[in-house]
C-alpha positions as semicolon CSV with decimal commas, in nm:
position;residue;x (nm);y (nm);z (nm)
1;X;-2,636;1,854;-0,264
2;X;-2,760;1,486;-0,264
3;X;-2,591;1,268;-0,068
4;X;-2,350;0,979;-0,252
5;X;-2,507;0,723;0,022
6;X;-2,859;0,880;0,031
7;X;-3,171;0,671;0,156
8;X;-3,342;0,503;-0,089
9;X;-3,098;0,580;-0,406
10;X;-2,910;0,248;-0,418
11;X;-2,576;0,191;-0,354
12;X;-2,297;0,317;-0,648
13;X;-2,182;0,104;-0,880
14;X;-1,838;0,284;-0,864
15;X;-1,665;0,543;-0,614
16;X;-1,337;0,698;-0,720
17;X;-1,095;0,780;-0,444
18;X;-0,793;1,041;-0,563
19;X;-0,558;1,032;-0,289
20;X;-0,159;1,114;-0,335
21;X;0,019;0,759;-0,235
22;X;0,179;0,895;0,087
23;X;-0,205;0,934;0,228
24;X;-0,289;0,565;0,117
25;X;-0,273;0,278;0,382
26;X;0,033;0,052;0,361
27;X;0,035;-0,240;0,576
28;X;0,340;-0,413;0,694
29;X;0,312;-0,747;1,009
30;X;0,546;-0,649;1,268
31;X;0,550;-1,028;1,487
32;X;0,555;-0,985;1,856
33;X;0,910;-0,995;1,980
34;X;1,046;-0,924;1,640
35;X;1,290;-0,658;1,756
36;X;1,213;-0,440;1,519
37;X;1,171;-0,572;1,232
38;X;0,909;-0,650;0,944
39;X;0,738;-0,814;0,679
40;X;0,588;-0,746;0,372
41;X;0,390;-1,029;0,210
42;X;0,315;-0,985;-0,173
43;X;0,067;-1,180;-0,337
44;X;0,204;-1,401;-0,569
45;X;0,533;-1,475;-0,388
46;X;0,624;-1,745;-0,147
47;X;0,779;-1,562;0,089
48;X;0,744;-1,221;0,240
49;X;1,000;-0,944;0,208
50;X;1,156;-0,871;0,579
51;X;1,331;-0,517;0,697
52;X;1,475;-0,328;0,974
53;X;1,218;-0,068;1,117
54;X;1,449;0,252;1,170
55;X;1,546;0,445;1,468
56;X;1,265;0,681;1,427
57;X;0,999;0,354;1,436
58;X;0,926;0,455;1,071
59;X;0,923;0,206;0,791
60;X;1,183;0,304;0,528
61;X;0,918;0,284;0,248
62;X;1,173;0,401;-0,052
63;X;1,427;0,106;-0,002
64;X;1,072;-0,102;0,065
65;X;0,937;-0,011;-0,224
66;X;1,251;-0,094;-0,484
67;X;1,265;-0,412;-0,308
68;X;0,912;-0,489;-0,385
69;X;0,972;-0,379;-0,746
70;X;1,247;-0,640;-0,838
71;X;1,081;-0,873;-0,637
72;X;0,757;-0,835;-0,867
73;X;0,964;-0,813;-1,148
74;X;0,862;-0,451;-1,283
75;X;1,107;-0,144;-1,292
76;X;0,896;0,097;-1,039
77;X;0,625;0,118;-0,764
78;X;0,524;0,495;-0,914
79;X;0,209;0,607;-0,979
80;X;0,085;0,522;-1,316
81;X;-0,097;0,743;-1,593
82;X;-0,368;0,910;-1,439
83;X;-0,724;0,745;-1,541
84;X;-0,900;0,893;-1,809
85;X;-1,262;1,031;-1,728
């Protein structure tokens, strides 16, 4: 099997990653002495969306995510059609 990075072959011109959303990185900024809570800065908005970590120091990612969906103006956050090949 040849190696995607192999010496001497180049580098790609495209890598697809197919990864269920739960295993994708979501960042949130959690300021020092914030008490538990965080933001979520969007591009394209002036000011970042703010939440309550909850007891178990987990994000609550569903209510996250409908907030960032009105915010941006579209009706979901799902994933969208699969790409074709």
């Amino acid at each position: 099997m040849r190696s995607l990075f192999g010496r001497g072959e180049g580098a790609p011109a495209r890598l697809d990653l197919h990864q269920r959303p739960e295993t994708l990185h979501f960042a949130v900024e959690i300021p020092e002495g914030s008490g538990g809570t965080f933001t979520k800065a969007l591009r394209g908005l002036p000011d970042p969306l703010a939440g309550t970590i909850g007891p178990d120091r987990r994000v609550p990612i569903t209510d996250l995510a409908t907030r960032m969906a009105t915010a941006l103006g579209v009706p979901s956050l799902g994933p969208g059609p699969s790409p074709s090949r």
